[in-house]
C-alpha positions as CSV (number, residue, x, y, z in Angstrom):
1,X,-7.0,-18.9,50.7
2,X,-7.3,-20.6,47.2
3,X,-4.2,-19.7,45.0
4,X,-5.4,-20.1,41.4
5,X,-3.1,-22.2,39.1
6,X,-2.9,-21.4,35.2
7,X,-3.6,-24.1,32.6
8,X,-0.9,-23.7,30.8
9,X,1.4,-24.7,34.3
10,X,-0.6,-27.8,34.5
11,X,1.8,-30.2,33.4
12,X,4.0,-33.9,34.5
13,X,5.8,-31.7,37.1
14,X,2.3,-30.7,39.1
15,X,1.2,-34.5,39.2
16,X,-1.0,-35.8,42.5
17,X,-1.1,-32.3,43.3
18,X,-4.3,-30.9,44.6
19,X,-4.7,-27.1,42.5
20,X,-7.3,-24.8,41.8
21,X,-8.4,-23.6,38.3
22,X,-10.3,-21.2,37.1
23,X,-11.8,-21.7,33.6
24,X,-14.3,-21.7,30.9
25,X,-16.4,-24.3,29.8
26,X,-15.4,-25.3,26.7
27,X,-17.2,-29.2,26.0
28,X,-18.8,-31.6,28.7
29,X,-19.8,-35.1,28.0
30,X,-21.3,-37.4,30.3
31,X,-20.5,-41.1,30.1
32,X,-22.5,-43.1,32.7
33,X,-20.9,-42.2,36.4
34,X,-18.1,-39.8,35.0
35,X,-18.3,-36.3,33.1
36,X,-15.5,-35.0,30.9
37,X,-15.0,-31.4,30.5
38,X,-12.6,-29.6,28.8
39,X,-11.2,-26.6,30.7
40,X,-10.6,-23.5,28.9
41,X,-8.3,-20.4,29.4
42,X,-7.1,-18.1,26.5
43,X,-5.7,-20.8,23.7
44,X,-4.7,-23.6,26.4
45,X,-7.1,-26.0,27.9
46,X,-7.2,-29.5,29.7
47,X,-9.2,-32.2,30.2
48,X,-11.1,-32.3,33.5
49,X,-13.0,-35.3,35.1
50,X,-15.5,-35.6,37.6
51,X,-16.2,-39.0,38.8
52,X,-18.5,-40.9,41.2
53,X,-16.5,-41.6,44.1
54,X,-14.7,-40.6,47.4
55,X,-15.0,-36.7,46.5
56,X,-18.2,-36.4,44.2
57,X,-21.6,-37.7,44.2
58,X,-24.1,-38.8,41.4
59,X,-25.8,-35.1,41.9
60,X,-22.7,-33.1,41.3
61,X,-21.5,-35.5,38.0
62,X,-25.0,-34.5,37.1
63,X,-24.8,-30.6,37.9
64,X,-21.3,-30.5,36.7
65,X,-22.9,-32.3,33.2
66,X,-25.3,-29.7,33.1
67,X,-23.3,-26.6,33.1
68,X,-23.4,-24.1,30.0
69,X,-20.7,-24.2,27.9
70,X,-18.2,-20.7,28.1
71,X,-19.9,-20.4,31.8
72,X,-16.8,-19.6,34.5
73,X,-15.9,-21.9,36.8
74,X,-13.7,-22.4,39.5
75,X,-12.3,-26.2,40.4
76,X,-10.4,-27.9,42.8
77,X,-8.7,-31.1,41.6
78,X,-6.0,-33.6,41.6
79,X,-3.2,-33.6,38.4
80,X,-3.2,-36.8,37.4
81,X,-0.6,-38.2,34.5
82,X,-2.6,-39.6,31.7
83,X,-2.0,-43.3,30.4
84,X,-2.3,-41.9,27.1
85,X,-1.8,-38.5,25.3
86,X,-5.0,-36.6,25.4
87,X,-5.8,-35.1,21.8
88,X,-7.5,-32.2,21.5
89,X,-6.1,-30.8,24.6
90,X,-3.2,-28.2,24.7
91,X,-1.9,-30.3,28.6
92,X,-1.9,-33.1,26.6
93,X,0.1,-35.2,29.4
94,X,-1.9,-34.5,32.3
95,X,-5.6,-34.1,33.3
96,X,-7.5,-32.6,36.1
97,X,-9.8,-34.9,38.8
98,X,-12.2,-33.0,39.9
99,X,-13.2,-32.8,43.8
100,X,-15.1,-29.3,43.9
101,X,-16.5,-27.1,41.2
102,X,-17.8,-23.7,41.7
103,X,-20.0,-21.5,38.6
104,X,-18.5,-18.1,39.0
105,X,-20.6,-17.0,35.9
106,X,-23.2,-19.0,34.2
107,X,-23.6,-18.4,30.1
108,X,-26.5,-18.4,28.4
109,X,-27.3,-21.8,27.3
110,X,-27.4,-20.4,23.9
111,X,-24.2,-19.3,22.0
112,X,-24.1,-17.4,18.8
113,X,-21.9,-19.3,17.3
114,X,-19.4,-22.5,18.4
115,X,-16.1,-21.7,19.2
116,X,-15.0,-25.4,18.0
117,X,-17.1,-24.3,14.4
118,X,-14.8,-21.1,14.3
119,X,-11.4,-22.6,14.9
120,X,-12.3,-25.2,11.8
121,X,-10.2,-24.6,8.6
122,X,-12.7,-23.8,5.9
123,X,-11.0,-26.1,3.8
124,X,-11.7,-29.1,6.3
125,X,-15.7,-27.7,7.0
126,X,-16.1,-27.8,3.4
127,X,-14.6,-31.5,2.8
128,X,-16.9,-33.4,5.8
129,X,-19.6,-31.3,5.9
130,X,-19.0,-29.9,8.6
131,X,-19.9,-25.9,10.1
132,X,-17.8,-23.2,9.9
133,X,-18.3,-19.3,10.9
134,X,-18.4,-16.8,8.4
135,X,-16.4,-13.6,8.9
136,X,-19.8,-11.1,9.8
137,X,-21.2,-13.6,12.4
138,X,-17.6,-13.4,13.7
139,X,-17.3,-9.6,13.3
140,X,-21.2,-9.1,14.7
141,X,-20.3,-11.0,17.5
142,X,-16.5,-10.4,18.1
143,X,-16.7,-11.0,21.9
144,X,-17.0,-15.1,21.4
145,X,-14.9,-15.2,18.7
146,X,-12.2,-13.4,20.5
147,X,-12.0,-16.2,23.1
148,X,-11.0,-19.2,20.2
149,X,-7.2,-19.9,20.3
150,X,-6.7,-18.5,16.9
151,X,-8.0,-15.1,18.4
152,X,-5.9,-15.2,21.4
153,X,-2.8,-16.2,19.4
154,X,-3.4,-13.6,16.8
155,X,-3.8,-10.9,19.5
156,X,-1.0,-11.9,21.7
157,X,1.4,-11.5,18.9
158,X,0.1,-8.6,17.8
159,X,0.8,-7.3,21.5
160,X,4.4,-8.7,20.8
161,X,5.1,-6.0,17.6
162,X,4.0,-3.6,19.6
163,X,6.3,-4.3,22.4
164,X,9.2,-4.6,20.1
165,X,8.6,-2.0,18.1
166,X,8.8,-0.2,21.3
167,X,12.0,-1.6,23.0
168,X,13.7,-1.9,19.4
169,X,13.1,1.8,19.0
170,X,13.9,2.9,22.2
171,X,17.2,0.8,22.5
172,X,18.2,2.5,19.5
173,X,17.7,6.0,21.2
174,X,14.3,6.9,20.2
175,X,11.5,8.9,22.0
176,X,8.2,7.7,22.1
177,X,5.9,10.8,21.2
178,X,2.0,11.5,21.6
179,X,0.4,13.8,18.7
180,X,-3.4,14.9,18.1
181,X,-5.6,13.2,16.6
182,X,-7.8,16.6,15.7
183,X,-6.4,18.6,13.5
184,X,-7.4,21.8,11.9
185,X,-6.4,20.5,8.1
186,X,-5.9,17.2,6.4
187,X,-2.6,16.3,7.4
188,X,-1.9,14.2,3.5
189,X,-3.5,16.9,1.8
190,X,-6.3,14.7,0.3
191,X,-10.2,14.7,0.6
192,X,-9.9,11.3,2.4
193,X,-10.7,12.7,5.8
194,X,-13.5,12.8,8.4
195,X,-15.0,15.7,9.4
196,X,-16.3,16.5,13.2
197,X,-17.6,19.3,15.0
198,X,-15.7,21.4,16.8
199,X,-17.7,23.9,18.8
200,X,-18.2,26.8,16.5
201,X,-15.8,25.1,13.6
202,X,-15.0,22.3,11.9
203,X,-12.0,19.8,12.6
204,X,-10.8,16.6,11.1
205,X,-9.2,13.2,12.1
206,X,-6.3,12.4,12.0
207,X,-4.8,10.8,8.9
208,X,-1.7,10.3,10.1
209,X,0.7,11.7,12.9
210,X,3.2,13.0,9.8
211,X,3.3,16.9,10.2
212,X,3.3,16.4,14.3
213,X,6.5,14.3,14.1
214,X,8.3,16.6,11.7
215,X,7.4,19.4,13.5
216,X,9.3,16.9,17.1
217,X,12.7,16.7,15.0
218,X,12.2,20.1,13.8
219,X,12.3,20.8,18.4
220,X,15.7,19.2,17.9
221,X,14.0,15.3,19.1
222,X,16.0,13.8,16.0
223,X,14.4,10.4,16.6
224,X,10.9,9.6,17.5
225,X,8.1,7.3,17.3
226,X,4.9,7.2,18.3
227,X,1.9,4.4,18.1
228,X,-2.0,5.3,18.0
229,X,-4.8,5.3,16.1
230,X,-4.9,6.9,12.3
231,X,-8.3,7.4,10.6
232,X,-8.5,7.1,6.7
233,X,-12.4,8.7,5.4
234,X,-12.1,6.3,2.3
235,X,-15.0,4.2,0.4
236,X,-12.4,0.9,0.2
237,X,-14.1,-2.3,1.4
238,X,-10.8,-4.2,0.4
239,X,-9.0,-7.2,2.3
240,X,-6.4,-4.9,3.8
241,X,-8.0,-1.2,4.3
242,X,-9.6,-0.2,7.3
243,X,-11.3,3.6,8.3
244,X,-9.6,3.2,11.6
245,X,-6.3,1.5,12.3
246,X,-3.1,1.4,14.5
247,X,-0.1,3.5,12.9
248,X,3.4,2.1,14.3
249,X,4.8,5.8,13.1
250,X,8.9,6.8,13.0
251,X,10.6,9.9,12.4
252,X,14.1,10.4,12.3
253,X,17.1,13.2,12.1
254,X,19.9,12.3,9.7
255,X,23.3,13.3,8.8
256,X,24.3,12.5,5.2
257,X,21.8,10.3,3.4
258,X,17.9,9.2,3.5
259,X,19.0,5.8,3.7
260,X,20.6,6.5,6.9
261,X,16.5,6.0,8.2
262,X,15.6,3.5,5.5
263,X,18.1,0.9,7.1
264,X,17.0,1.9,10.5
265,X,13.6,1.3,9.8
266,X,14.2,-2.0,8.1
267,X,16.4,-3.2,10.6
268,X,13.9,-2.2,13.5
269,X,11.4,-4.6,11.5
270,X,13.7,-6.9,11.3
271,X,14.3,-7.4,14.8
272,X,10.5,-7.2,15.4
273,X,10.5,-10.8,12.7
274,X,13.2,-12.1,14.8
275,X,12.1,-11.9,18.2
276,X,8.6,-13.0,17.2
277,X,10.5,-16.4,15.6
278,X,12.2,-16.5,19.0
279,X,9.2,-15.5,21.5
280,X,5.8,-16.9,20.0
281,X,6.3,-20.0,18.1
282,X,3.3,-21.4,20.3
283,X,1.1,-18.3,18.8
284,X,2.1,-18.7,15.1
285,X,1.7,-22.6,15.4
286,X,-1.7,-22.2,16.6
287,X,-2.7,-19.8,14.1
288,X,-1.5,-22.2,11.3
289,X,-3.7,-25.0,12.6
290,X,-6.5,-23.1,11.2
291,X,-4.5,-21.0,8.8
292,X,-1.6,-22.9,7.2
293,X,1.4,-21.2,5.6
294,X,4.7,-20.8,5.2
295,X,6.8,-19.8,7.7
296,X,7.9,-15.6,7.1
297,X,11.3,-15.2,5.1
298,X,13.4,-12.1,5.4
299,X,17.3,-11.1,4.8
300,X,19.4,-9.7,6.6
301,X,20.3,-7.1,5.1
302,X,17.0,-6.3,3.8
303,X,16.5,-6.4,0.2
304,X,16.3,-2.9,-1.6
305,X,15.1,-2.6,-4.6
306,X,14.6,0.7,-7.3
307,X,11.4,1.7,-8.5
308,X,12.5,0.9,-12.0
309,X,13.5,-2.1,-11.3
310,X,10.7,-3.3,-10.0
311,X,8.8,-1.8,-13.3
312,X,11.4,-3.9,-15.3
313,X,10.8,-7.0,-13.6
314,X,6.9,-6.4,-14.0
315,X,7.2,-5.4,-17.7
316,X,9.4,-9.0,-18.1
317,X,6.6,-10.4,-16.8
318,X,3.8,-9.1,-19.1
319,X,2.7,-6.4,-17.7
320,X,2.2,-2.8,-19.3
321,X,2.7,-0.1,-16.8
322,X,4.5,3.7,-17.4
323,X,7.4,4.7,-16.0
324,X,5.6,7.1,-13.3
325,X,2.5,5.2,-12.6
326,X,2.1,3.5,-9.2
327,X,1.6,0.0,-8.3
328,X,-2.0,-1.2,-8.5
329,X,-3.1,-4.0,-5.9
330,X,-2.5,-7.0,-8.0
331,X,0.7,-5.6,-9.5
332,X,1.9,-5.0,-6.1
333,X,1.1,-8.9,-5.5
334,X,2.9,-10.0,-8.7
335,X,5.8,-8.4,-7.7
336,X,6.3,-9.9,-4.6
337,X,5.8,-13.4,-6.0
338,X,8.5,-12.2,-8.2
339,X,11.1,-11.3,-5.6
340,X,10.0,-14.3,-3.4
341,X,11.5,-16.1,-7.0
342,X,14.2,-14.2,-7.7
343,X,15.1,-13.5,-3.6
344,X,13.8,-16.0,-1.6
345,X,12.4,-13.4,0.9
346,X,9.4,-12.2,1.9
347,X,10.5,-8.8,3.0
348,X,11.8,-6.1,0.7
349,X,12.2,-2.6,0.0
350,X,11.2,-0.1,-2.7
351,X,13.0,3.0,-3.5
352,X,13.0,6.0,-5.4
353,X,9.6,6.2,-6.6
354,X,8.2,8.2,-8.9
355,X,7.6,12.2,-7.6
356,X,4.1,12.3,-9.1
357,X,2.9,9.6,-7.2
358,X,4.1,11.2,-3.6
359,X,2.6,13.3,-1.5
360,X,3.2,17.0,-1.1
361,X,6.3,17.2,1.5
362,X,8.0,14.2,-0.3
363,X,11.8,15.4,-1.0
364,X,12.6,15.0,-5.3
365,X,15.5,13.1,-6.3
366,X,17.9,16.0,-6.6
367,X,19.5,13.9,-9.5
368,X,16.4,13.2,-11.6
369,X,13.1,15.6,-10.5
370,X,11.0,13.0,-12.2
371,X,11.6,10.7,-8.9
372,X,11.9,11.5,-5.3
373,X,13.5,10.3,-2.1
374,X,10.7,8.0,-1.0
375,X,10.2,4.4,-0.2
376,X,7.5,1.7,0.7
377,X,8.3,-1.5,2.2
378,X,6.8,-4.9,1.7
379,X,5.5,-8.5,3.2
380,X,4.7,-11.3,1.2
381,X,3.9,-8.7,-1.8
382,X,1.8,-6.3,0.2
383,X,2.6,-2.3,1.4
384,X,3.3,-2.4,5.0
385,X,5.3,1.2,5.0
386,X,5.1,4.6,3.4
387,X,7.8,6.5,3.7
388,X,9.9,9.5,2.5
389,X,12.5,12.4,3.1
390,X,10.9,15.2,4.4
391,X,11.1,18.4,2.7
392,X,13.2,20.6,5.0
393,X,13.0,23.9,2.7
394,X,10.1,26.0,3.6
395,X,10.2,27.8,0.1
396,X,10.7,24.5,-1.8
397,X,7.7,23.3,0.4
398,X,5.6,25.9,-0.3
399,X,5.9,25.0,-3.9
400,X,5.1,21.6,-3.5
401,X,2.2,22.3,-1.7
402,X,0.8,24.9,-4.4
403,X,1.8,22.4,-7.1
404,X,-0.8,19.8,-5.2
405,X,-3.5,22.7,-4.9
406,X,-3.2,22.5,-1.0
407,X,-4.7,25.9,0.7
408,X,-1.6,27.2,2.2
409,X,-3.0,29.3,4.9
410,X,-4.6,25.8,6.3
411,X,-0.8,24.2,6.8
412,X,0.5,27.7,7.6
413,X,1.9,26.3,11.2
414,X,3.6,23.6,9.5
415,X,5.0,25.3,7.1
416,X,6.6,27.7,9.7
417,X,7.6,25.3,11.6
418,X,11.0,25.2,9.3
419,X,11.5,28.7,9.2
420,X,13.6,28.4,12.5
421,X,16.2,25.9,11.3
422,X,15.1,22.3,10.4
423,X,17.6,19.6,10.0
424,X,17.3,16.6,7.1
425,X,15.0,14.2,8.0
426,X,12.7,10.8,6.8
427,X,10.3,8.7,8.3
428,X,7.5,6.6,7.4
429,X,4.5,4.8,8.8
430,X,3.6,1.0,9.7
431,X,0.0,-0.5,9.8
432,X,0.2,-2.8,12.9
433,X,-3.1,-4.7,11.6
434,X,-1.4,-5.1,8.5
435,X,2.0,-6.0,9.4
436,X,0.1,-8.8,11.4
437,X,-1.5,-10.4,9.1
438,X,0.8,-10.3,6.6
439,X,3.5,-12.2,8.9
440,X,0.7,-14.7,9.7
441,X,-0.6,-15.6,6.2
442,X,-4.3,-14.8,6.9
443,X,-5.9,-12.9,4.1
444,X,-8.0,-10.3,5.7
445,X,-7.2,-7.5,7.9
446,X,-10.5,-7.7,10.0
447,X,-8.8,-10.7,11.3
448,X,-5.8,-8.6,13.1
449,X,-8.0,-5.7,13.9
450,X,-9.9,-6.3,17.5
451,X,-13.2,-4.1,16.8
452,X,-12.9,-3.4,12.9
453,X,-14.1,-0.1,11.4
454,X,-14.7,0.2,7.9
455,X,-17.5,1.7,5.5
456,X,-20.2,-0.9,6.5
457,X,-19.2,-1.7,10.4
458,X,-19.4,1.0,13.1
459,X,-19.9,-1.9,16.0
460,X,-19.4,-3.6,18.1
């Protein structure tokens, strides 16, 4: 008949009530007749005393003393308002007096690592001396590291894009879609693919969902999106590439303009910024506690820049770069420091890129071939979006797609798929690992990505 109370409820308005909890062990400290523990579940905890007296003896301050720290335990105690505000504690106001306490499941008295070691800033570690956890013992043993509160918080608002990216879309009249992710060619037309068996043949990952969703509008959808994995076969150990990620994907139907899906897609970000300002302040605060930054800055509505702007604001700054050559990494990050100058945002787009930097079915500029009808989108001077009209034409594809050296007979299906009337249309694609640690400040992707796969790391 126990009804198990959550820490984060445990608060002023619960006080002298008797509750169960259900928590881990975080810290326990013995101090003559009394043990403190600290109570933990996901990023919230509370302080938790059990005391010589009426409902405990000197053998269970003892046992209680001598639990494992992360074992799982169930108590039954009073709330009781603390004289003072308890630091360290997320129930700062209130703390828990123990009468019973149950060990659901007892850790191994020796922990990898120390969750209070792995929510340390660096910065502070390296000024008293004290440890911190470097990111391959976190990576090696992810499970631990996945209960601190900076893991927590980071996941739980990474659950929160997805979910708005979802009702955003779909309030807007778009249909979430499901597309392989074994296909019979590689869907960007590159070499950067991986390769599987396929009983008597070969097939290949899935580098994006792109011909699939074309191929939806083309079935008269007009707008879709879909979210699942993408696999990228290349040989980057960088702070922001990953061989398997999440793809946040949109494709859309339009009736006079390419922009018509540019502002849709930066307003649905938009309102994906907003409603994480509105709905996990707690998250991002407790991420800054061990990553500090400033808070994310966007307009409204969102800047939109031309390539050759951008290329003129680079050249001002001292930088050499052609008129059709894409954006390197740090010229990328220049950029954005640039606009966050100029701006004041941390959110922009890029249009009208160069056509020789674009893949295949990217539309050209039908007003200067040298560019093309494409567009990237930015955080805090970092890619977060490719995107592009379609080529509709299945002759003007077929060009394209010689022009890049692409076996035609291997994207046959795709290409016929616009043979039967296809209307204008433009899309692009969103890394959701990306996207979130971009809004968050943190500098590496292995941070927002829950089991990281990359060139060196196949596990856990």
């Amino acid at each position: 008949d126990r009804v198990l109370i959550r820490i984060k409820d445990l608060t002023v308005e619960k006080a002298d009530e008797v509750v169960w909890v259900r928590g881990r062990i975080h810290t326990s400290r013995a101090k003559g007749k009394q043990c403190f523990l600290v109570l933990r579940q996901q990023q919230f905890n509370i302080q938790a005393l059990v005391a010589v007296g009426q409902h405990a003896s000197k053998q269970m301050v003892k046992f209680a003393a001598n639990i494992n720290k992360e074992s799982i335990v169930d108590v039954e105690g009073v709330v009781r308002k603390a004289y003072q505000k308890i630091g360290g504690c997320t129930q700062q106001d209130v703390e828990l007096h123990v009468q019973r306490i149950y060990v659901i499941s007892l850790a191994e008295p020796r922990l990898p690592l120390q969750l209070d070691d792995a929510v340390r800033p660096e910065v502070e570690g390296e000024e008293d001396g004290r440890a911190t956890v470097n990111q391959d013992t976190r990576l090696d043993n992810r499970v631990i590291d996945l209960r601190t509160s900076t893991s927590q918080a980071i996941f739980c608002l990474q659950s929160g894009i997805c979910q708005l990216f979802r009702e955003t879309l779909i309030r807007k009249g778009f249909v979430e879609i499901q597309t392989p992710k074994i296909i019979s060619a590689a869907s960007e037309g590159g070499a950067n693919v991986f390769t599987v068996s396929y009983f008597k043949s070969s097939a290949y990952l899935a580098q994006s969902p792109q011909l699939y969703k074309q191929m939806c509008i083309c079935a008269d959808f007009e707008k879709v999106f879909c979210v699942g994995p993408v696999f990228r076969a290349e040989d980057s150990n960088t702070h922001r590439h990953l061989t398997e990620f999440v793809g946040l994907d949109i494709e859309m139907a339009f009736n006079y303009h390419y922009h018509e899906v540019v502002d849709e897609i930066a307003d649905t970000l938009v309102q994906i910024f907003k409603g994480l300002q509105e709905r996990f302040q707690t998250e991002i605060q407790t991420v800054n506690k061990q990553f500090p930054c400033e808070p994310f800055k966007f307009l409204e509505p969102t800047l939109r820049l031309e390539y050759r702007e951008a290329v003129a604001m680079l050249r001002e700054a001292g930088v050499e770069m052609g008129d059709e050559e894409d954006l390197s990494t740090p010229n990328e990050k220049l950029l954005g420091r640039l606009v966050k100058e100029k701006y004041d945002t941390d959110f922009y787009i890029l249009d009208k890129y160069p056509l020789a930097v674009r893949p295949f079915y990217t539309m050209p500029d039908p007003v200067n071939p040298k560019n093309s009808n494409s567009y990237d989108m930015f955080m805090r001077g970092e890619e977060i979006l490719s995107g592009a009209q379609r080529i509709h034409d299945p002759q003007l594809l077929t060009e394209r797609a010689q022009h890049h050296g692409i076996d035609l007979e291997k994207i046959k299906a795709y290409i016929d798929s616009f043979r039967f009337g296809a209307p204008p249309h433009a899309g692009g694609g969103i890394g959701l690992e990306r996207v979130t640690m971009l809004y968050l400040g943190l500098h590496n992707v292995r941070q927002t990505s829950m089991f990281p796969r990359d060139p060196k790391r196949l596990t856990p």
